[in-house]
Every structure is written in structure tokens, then in C-alpha cells.
TIZAFI-271285 format. One record per residue (C-alpha): residue number from 1; x, y, z. Coordinates in steps of 0.02 Angstrom, whole numbers, m for minus. Example, Ala and Ser with C-alpha at 12.3 -4.5 7.8 and 13.67 -1.06 7.14 Angstrom:
% residues 2
<zanu><nr>1</nr><xx>615</xx><yy>m225</yy><zz>390</zz></zanu>
<zanu><nr>2</nr><xx>684</xx><yy>m53</yy><zz>357</zz></zanu>
END
This chain:
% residues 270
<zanu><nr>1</nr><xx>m1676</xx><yy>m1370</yy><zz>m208</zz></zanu>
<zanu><nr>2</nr><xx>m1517</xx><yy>m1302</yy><zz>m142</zz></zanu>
<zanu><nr>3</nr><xx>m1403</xx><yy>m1223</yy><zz>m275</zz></zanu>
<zanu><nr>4</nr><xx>m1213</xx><yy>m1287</yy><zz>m310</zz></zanu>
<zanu><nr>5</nr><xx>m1150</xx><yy>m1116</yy><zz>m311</zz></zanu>
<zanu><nr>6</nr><xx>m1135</xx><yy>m1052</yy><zz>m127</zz></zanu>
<zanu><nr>7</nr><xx>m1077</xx><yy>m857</yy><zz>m190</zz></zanu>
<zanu><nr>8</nr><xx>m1174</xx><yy>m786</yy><zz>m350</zz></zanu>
<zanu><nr>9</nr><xx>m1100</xx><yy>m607</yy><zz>m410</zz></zanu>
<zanu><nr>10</nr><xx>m1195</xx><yy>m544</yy><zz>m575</zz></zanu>
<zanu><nr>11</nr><xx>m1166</xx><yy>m401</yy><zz>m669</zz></zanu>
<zanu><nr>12</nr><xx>m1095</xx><yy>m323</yy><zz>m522</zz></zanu>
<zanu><nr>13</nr><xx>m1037</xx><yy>m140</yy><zz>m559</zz></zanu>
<zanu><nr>14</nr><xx>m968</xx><yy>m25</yy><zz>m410</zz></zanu>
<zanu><nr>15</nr><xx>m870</xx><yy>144</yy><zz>m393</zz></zanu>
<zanu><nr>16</nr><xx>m788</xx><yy>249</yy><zz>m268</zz></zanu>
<zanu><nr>17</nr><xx>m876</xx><yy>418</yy><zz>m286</zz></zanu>
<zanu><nr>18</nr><xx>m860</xx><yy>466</yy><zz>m481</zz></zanu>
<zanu><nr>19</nr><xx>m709</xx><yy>311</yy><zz>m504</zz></zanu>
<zanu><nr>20</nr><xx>m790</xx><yy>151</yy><zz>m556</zz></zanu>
<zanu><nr>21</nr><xx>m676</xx><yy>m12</yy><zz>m476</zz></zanu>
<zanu><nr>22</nr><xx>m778</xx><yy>m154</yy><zz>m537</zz></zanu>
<zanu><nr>23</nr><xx>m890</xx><yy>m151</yy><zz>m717</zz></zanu>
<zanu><nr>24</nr><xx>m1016</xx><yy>m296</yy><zz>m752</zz></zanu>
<zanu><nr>25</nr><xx>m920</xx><yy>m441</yy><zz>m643</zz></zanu>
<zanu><nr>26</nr><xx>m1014</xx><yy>m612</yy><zz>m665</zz></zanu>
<zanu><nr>27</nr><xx>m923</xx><yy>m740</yy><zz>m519</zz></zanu>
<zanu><nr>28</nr><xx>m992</xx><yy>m891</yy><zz>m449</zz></zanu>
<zanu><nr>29</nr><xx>m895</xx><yy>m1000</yy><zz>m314</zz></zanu>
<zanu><nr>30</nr><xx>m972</xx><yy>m1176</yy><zz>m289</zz></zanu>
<zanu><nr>31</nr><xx>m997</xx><yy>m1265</yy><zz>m113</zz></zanu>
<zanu><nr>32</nr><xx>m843</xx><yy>m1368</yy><zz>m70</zz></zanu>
<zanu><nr>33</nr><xx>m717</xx><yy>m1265</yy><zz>m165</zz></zanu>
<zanu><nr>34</nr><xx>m562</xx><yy>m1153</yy><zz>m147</zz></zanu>
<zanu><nr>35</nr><xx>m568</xx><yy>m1014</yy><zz>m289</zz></zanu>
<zanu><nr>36</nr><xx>m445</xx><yy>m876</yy><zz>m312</zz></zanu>
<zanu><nr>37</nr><xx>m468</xx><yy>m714</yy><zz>m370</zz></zanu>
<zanu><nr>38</nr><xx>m318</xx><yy>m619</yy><zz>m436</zz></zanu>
<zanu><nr>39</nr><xx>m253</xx><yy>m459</yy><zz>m524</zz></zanu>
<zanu><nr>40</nr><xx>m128</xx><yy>m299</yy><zz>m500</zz></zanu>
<zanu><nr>41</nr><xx>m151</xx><yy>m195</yy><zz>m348</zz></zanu>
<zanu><nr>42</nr><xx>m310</xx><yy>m93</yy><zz>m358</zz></zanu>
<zanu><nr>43</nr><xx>m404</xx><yy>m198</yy><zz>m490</zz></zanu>
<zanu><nr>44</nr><xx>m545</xx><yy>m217</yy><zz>m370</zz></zanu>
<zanu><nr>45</nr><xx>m493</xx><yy>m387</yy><zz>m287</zz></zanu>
<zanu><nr>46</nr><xx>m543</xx><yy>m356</yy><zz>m112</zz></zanu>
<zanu><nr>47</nr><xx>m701</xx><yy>m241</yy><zz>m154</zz></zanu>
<zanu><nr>48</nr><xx>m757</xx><yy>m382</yy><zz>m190</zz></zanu>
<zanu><nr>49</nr><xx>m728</xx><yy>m466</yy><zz>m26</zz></zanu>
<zanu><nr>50</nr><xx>m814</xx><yy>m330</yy><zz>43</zz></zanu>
<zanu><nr>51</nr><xx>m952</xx><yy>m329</yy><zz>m73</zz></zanu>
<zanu><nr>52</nr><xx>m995</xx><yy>m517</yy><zz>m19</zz></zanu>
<zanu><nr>53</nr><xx>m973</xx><yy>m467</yy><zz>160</zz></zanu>
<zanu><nr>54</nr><xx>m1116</xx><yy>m326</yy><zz>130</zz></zanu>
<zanu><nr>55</nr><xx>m978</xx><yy>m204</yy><zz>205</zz></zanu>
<zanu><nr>56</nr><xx>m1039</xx><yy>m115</yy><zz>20</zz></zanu>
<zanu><nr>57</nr><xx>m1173</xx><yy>m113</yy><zz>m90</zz></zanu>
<zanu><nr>58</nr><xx>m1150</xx><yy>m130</yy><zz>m282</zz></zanu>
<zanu><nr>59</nr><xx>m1209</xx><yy>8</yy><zz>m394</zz></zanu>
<zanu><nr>60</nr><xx>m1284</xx><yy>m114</yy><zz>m517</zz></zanu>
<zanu><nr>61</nr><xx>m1303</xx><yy>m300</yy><zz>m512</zz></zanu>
<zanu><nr>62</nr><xx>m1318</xx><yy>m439</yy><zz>m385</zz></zanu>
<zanu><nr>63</nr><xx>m1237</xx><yy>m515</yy><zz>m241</zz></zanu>
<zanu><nr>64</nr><xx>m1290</xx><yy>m671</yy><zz>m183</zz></zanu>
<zanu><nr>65</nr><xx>m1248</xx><yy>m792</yy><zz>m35</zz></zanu>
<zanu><nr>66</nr><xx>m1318</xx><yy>m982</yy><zz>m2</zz></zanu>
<zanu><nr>67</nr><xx>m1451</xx><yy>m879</yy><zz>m126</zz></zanu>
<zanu><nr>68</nr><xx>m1493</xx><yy>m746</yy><zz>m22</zz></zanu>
<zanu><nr>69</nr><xx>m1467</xx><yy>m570</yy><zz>m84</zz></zanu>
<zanu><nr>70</nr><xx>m1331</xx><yy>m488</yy><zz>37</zz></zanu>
<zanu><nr>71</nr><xx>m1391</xx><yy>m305</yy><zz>m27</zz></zanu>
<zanu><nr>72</nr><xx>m1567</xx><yy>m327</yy><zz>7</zz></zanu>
<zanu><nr>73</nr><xx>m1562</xx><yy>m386</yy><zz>175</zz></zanu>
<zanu><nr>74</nr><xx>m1578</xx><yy>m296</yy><zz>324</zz></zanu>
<zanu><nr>75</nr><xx>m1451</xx><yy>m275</yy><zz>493</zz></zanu>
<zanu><nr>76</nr><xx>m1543</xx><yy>m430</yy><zz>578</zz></zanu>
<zanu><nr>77</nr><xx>m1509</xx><yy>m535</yy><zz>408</zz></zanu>
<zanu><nr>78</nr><xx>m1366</xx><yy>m459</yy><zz>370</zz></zanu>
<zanu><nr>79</nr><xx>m1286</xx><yy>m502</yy><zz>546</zz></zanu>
<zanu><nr>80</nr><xx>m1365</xx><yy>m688</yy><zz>547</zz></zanu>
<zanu><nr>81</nr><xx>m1267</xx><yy>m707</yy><zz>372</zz></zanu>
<zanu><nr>82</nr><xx>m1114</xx><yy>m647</yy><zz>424</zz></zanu>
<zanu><nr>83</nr><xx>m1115</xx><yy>m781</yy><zz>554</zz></zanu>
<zanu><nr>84</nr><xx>m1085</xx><yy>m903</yy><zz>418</zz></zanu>
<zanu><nr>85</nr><xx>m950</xx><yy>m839</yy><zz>353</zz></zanu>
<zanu><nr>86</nr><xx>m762</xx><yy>m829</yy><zz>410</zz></zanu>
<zanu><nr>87</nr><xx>m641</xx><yy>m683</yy><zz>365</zz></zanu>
<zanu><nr>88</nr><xx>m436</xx><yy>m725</yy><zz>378</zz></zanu>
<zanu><nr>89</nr><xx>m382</xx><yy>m523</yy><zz>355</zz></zanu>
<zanu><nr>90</nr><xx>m204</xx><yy>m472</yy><zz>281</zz></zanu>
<zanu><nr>91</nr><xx>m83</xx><yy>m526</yy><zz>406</zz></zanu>
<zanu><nr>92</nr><xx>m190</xx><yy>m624</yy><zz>533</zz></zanu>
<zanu><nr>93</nr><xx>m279</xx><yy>m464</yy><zz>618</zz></zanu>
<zanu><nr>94</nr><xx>m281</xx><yy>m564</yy><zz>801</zz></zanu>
<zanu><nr>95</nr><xx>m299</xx><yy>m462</yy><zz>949</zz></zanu>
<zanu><nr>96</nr><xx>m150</xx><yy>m418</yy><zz>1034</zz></zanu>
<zanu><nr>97</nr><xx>m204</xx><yy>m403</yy><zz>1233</zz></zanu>
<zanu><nr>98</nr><xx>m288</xx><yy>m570</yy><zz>1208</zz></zanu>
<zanu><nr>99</nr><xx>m199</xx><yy>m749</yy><zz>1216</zz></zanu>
<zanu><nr>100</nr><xx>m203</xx><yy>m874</yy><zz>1074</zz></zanu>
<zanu><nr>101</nr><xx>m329</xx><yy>m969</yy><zz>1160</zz></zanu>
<zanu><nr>102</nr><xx>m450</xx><yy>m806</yy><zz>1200</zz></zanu>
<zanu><nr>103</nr><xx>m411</xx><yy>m742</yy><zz>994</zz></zanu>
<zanu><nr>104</nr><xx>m518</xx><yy>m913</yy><zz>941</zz></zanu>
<zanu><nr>105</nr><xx>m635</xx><yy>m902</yy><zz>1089</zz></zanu>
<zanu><nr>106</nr><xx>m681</xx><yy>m746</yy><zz>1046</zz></zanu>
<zanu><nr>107</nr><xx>m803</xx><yy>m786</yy><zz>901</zz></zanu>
<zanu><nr>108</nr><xx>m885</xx><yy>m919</yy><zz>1025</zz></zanu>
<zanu><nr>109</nr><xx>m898</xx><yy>m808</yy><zz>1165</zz></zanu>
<zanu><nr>110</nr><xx>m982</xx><yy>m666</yy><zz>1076</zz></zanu>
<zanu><nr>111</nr><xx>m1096</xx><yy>m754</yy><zz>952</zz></zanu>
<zanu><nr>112</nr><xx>m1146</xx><yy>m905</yy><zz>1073</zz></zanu>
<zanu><nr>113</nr><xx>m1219</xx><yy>m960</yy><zz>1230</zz></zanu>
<zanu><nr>114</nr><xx>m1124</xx><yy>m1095</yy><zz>1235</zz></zanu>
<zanu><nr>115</nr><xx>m1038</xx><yy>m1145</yy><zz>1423</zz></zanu>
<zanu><nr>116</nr><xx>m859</xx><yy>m1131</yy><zz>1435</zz></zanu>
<zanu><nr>117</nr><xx>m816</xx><yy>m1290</yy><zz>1453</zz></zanu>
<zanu><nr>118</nr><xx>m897</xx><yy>m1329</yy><zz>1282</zz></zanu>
<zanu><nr>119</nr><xx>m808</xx><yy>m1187</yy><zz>1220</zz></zanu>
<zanu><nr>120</nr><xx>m649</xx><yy>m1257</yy><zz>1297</zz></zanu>
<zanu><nr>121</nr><xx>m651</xx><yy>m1417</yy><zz>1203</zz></zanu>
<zanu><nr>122</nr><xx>m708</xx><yy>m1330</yy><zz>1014</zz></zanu>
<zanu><nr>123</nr><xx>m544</xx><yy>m1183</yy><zz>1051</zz></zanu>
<zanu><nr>124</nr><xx>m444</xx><yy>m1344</yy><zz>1063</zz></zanu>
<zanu><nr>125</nr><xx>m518</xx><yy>m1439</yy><zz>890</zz></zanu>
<zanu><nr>126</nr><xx>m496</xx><yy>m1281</yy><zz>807</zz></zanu>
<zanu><nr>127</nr><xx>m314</xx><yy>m1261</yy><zz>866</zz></zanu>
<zanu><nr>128</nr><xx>m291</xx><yy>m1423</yy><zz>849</zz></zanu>
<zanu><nr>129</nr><xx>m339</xx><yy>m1441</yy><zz>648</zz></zanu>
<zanu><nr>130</nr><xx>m192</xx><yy>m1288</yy><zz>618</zz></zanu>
<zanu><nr>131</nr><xx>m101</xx><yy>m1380</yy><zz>727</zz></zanu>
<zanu><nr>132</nr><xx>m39</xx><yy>m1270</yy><zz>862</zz></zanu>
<zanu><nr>133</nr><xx>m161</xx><yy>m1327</yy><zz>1016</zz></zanu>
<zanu><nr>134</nr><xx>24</xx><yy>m1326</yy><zz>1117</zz></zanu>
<zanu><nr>135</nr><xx>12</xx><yy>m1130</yy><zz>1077</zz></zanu>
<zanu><nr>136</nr><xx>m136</xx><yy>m1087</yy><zz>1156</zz></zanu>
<zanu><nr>137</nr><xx>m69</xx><yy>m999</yy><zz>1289</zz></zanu>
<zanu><nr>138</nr><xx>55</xx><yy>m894</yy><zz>1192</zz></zanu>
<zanu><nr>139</nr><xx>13</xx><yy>m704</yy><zz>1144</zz></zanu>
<zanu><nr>140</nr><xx>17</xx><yy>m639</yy><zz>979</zz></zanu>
<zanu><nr>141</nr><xx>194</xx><yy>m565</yy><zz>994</zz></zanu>
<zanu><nr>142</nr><xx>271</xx><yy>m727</yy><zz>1011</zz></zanu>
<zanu><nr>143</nr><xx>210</xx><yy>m801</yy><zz>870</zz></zanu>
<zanu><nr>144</nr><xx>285</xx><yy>m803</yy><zz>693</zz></zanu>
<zanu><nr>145</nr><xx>225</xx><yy>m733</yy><zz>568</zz></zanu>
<zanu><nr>146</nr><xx>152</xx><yy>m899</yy><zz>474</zz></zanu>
<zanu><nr>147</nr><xx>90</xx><yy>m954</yy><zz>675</zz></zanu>
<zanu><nr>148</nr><xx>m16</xx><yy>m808</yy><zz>689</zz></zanu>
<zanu><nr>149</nr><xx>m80</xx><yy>m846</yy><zz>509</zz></zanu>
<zanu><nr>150</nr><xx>m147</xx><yy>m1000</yy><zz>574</zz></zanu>
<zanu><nr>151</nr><xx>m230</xx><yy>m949</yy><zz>728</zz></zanu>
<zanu><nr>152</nr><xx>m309</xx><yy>m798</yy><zz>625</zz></zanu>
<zanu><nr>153</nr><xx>m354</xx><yy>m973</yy><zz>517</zz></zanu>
<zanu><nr>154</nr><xx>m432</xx><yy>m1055</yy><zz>680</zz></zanu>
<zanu><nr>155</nr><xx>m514</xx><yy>m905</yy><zz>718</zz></zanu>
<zanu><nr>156</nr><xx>m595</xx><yy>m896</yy><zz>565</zz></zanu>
<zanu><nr>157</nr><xx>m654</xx><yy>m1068</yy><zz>581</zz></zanu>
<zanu><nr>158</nr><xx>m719</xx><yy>m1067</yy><zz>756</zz></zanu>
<zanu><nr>159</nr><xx>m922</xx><yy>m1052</yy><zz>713</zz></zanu>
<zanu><nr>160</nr><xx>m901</xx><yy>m1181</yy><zz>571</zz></zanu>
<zanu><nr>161</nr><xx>m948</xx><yy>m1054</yy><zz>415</zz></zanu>
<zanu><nr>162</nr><xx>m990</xx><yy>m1102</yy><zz>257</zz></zanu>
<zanu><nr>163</nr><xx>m886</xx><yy>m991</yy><zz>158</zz></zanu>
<zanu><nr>164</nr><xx>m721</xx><yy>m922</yy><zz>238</zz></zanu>
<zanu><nr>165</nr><xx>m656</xx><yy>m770</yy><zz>142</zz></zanu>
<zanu><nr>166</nr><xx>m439</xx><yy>m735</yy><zz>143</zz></zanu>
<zanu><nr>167</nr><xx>m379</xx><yy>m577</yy><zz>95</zz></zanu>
<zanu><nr>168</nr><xx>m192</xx><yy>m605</yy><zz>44</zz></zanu>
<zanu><nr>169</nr><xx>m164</xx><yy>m762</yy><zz>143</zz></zanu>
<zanu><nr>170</nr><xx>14</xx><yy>m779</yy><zz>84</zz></zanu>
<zanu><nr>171</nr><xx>77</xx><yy>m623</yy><zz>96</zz></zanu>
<zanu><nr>172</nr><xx>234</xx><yy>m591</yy><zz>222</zz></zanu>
<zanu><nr>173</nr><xx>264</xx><yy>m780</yy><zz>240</zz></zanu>
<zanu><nr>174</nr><xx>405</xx><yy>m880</yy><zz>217</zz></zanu>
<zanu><nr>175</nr><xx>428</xx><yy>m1039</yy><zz>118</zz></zanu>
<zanu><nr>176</nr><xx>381</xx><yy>m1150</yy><zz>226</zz></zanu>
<zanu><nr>177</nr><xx>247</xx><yy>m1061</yy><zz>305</zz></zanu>
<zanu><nr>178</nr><xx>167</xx><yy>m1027</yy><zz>132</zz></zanu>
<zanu><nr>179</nr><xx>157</xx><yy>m1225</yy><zz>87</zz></zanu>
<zanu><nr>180</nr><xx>98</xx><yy>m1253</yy><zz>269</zz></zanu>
<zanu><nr>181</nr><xx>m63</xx><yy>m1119</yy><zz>257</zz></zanu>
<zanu><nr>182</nr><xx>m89</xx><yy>m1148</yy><zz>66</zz></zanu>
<zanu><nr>183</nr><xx>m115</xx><yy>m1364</yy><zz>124</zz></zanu>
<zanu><nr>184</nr><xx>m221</xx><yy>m1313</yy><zz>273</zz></zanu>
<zanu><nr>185</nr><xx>m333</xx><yy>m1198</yy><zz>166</zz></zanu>
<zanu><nr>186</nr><xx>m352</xx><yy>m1327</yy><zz>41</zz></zanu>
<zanu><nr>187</nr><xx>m392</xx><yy>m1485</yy><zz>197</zz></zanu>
<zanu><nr>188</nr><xx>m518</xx><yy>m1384</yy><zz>291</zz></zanu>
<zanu><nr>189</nr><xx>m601</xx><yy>m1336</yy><zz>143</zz></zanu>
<zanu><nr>190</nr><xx>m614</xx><yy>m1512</yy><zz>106</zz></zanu>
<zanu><nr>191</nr><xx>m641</xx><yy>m1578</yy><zz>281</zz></zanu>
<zanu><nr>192</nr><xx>m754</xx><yy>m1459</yy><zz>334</zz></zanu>
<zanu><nr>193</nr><xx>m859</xx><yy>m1439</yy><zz>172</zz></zanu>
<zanu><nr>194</nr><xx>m858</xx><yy>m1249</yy><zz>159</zz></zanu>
<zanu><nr>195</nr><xx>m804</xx><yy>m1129</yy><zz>18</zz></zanu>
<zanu><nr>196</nr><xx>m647</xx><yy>m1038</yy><zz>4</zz></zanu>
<zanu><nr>197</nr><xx>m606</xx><yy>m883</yy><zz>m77</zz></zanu>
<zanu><nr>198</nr><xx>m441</xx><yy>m815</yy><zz>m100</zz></zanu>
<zanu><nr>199</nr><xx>m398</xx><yy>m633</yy><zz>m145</zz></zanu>
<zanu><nr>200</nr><xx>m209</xx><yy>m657</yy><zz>m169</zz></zanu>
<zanu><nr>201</nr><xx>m42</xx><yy>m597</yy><zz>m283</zz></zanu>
<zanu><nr>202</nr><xx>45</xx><yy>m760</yy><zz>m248</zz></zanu>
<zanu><nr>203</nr><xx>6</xx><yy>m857</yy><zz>m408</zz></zanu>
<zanu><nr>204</nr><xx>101</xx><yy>m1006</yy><zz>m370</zz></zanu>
<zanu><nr>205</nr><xx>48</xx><yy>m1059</yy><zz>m236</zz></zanu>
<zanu><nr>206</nr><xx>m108</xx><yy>m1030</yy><zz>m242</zz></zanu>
<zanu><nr>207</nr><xx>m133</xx><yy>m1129</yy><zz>m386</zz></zanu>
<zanu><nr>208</nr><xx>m55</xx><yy>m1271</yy><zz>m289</zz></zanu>
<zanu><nr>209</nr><xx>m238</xx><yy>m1290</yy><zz>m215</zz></zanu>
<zanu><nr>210</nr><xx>m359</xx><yy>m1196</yy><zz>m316</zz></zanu>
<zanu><nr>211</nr><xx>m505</xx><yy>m1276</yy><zz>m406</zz></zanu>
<zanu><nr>212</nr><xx>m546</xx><yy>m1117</yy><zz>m508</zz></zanu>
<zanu><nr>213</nr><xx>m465</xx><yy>m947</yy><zz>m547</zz></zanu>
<zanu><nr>214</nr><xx>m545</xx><yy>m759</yy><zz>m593</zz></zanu>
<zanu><nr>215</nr><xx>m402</xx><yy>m643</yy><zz>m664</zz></zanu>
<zanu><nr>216</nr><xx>m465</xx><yy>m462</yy><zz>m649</zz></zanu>
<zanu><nr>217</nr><xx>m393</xx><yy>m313</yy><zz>m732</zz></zanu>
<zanu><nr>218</nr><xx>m453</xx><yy>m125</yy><zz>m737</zz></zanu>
<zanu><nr>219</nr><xx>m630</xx><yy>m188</yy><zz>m667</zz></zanu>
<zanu><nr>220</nr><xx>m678</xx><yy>m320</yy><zz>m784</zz></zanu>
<zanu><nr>221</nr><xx>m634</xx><yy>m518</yy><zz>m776</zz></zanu>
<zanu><nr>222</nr><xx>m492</xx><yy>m547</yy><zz>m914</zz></zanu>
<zanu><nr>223</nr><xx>m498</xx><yy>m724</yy><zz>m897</zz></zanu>
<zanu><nr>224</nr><xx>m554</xx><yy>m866</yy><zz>m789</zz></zanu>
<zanu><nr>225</nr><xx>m508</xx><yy>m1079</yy><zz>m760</zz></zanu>
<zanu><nr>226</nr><xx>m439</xx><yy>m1191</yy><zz>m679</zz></zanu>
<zanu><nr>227</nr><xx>m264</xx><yy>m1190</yy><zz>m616</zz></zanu>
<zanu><nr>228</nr><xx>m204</xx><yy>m1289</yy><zz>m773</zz></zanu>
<zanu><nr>229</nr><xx>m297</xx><yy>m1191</yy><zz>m892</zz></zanu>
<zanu><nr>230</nr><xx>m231</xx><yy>m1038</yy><zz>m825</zz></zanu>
<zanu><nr>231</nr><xx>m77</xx><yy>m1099</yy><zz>m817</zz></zanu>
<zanu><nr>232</nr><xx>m82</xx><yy>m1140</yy><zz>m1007</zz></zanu>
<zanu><nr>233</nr><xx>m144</xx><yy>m969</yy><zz>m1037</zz></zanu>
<zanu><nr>234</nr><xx>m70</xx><yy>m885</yy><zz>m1183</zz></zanu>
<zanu><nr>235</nr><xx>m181</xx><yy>m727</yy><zz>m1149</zz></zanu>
<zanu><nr>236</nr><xx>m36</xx><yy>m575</yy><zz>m1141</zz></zanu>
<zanu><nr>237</nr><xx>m112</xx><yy>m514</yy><zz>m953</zz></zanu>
<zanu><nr>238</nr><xx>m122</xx><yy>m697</yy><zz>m887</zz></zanu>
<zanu><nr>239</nr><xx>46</xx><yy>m767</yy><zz>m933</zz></zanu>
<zanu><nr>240</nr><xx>128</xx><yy>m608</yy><zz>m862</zz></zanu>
<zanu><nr>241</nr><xx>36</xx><yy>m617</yy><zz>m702</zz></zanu>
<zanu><nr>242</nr><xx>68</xx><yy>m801</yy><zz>m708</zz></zanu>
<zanu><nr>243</nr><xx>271</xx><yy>m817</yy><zz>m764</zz></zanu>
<zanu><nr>244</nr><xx>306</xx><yy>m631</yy><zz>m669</zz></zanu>
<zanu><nr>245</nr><xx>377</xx><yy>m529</yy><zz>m836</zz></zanu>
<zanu><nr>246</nr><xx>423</xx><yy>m368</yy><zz>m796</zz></zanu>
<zanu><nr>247</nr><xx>346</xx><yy>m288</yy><zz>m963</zz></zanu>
<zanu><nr>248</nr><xx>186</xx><yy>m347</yy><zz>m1049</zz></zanu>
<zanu><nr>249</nr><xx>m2</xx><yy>m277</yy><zz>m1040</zz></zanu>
<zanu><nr>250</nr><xx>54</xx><yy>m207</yy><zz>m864</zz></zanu>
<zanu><nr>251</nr><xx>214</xx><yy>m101</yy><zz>m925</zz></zanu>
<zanu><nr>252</nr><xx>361</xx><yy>m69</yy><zz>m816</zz></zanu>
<zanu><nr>253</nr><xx>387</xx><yy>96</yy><zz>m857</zz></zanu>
<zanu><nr>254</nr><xx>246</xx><yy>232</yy><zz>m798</zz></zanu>
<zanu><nr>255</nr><xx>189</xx><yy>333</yy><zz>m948</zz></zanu>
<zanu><nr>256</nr><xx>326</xx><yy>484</yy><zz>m979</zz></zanu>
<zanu><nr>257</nr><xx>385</xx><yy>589</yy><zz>m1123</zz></zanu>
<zanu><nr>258</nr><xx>530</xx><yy>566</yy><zz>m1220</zz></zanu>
<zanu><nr>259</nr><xx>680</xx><yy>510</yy><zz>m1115</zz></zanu>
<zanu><nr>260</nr><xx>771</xx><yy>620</yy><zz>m1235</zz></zanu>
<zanu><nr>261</nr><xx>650</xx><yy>798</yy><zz>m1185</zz></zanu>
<zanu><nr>262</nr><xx>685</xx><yy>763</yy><zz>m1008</zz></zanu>
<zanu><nr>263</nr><xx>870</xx><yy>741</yy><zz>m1027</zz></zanu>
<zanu><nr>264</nr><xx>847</xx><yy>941</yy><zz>m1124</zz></zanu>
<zanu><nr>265</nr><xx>899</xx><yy>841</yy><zz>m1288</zz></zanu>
<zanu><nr>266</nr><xx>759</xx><yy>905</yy><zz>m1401</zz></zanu>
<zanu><nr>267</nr><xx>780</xx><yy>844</yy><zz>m1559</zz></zanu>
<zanu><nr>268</nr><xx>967</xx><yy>833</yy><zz>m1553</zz></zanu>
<zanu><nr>269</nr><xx>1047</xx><yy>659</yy><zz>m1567</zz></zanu>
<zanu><nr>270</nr><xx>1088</xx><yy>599</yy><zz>m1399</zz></zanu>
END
């Protein structure tokens, strides 16, 4: 019987050399939903992108996609996985010598034997659903910024995965662009059936179309729920992150000594 959950991390613990990044995450991420995972810079959010991608092995604990174990297989499994899954990178990634039109084809070309023509007509449905089909000819340097976000989006699409993985989707774009990709995440994940997962900072939008939320911090999950729950939060870490306070758990100041030492006060009054 095939599981709900389409991404199973448990007790997942990985460092870099002697500094641990994640300790004992548990994360699951069901079939047909977008989930976010969030947290300060360097709390381990896109290790564990790469950790579902098999880029990395954990130290300790389990990985698993549509139930297979993504550390224990080998290059053969590893590459027919990977074919599932879709990968928007920071800032849309797309290939700069290559047209719109050849960025989407790419995927086809490569990991298919399909004819052209056939490729043709699924370039143009992928284009299509971001809606920029009338950009196809276009190269990458005359795109916006939220444009190229969308073909990277296409792109990502193009073999039909079941789990498409965005590493700071949002970041860079304008208003409008941000509503735009955050509504197309949210339809093809519906239309299409597949999984989302979100690595992102921007909190409000994202929970705009999130069914579920992780909130890591120094390695370890802090808290977890659904947008309104997390919105609710009254955790300190979670309503910072969530209402952007300048001091809280994460301090504005960097640990110092006395203002009043620096300043060669001493212990006279200043």
C-alpha cells in the first residue's frame, strides 16, 4: 500500500567535518502538498534539500523518498530517482547561451527519447501553465527577474516529478512577481498532484499557500503547523521570525563586551 507521506526524514543528524548542521530532524511532507521549511541563515534549511536530493548522506538517521531510502541506493537508483523530482535553484539557475524554449527542453532532450515534435508540444504546456509560451524565444537576459523564475518553474516541471524542491523561490522578486510564483506554486502543486517543498525566508508569503510549516533553529525543529497555527504562535523564535522583530531569541546585537570597556570607560561613569 502506497504511503501518504511522499518525503520521510527521521532522526536525521549531519555535520560539516567536526560542525554538526542538523541534530535528530524528524520531517515528513505528504503527496499533494506544499510545505515550507524555514529558519535564520545557516540553520540547515537547504542541507536538507540536498540531503533529499542524495547530493549528501546523513550521519545518522533516514532519508526516504516515495519510501525508498535515498542513502542506500546506488548511482543507477539514485539517478532513476532524481528523475522524479524537480529542483527550482536560488534565482532561476537557467542557462544563459540557451533560449527560453531550449532551458525547458533541456530536461526532455537529455532524459528522453522522445521526438521533437512531441517535445515541441510538452515545452509549450509547460510554458504555457507559467504562462509565458509568447516567451519562448526570448534569452535569459531579457527576462525579468520574476520571468526567469517561472521558466526555471517550467523547467522544473518538464518530466512531470512528483516532488519539486525550491530553494528560496521568493527571493529578489518584486511584489507582484512574488504573488504571481507563490499562486503558481500552490496551482501546479494542486493540478499536477506532486509535492512541494519550500526552503524560504519570506514568511508571508509563503504562508499564503502552505499546508504545513517546519521552523528550524541551531539544527533542531523549534516548532512545526500549519500556516494558522504558526501564525498564532506565541513561541519567542516563531513570532519573531513570523512578525520580523529586530531583538528576540535571535538578538540584534552580536555578542560584545561592555560598550563602556570599548569606549576605554572602565568603571568610570560614562
Amino acid at each position: 500500500m502506497q504511503s501518504d507521506n511522499l518525503v520521510e526524514i527521521a532522526g536525521v543528524a549531519f555535520g560539516y567535518g567536526a560542525r554538526p548542521v542538523l541534530k535528530g530532524i524528524n520531517l515528513t511532507a505528504r503527496r499533494g502538498q506544499v510545505v515550507a521549511i524555514m529558519g535564520s541563515s545557516g540553520c540547515g534549511k537547504t542541507t536538507l534539500l540536498r540531503l533529499i536530493g542524495g547530493q549528501i548522506k546523513p550521519g545518522q538517521g533516514t532519508v526516504r523518498v516515495a519510501g525508498e531510502s535515498v542513502a542506500d541506493l546506488d548511482q543507477d537508483g539514485l539517478y532513476r530517482l532524481r528523475r522524479k523530482m524537480g529542483m527550482l535553484f536560488q534565482f532561476g539557475a537557467l542557462f544563459t547561451d540557451m533560449s527560453v524554449f531550449d532551458n525547458v527542453a533541456f530536461q526532455l532532450r537529455e532524459h528522453t527519447d522522445l521526438p521533437e515534435d512531441a517535445i515541441r508540444d510538452l515545452v509549450l504546456m509547460k510554458l504555457n501553465a507559467v504562462g509565458l509560451r509568447g516567451a519562448a524565444h526570448l534569452m535569459p537576459a531579457e527576462l525579468s527577474g520574476g520571468m526567469a523564475r517561472r521558466v526555471a518553474l517550467a523547467r522544473a516541471i518538464a518530466l512531470d516529478p512528483m516532488l519539486v524542491m525550491y530553494d528560496e523561490p521568493f527571493a529578489g522578486l518584486d511584489p507582484i512577481s512574488l504573488g504571481v510564483t507563490g499562486n503558481l506554486i500552490r496551482r501546479l502543486t494542486d493540478t499536477l498532484g506532486l509535492t512541494s517543498l519550500l526552503v524560504t525566508h519570506d514568511v508571508q508569503e509563503s504562508l499564503k499557500i502552505v499546508d504545513y510549516v517546519y521552523f528550524v533553529s541551531e539544527g533542531v525543529i523549534v516548532a512545526e503547523g500549519t500556516a494558522d497555527a504558526i501564525r498564532a504562535s506565541e513561541l519567542p523564535y516563531v513570532h519573531q521570525f513570523v512578525h520580523g522583530e529586530a531583538d528576540g531569541p535571535v538578538p540584534f546585537h552580536y555578542p560584545a563586551r561592555a560598550y563602556a570597556d570599548d569606549l576605554g570607560l572602565g568603571g568610570r561613569d560614562a
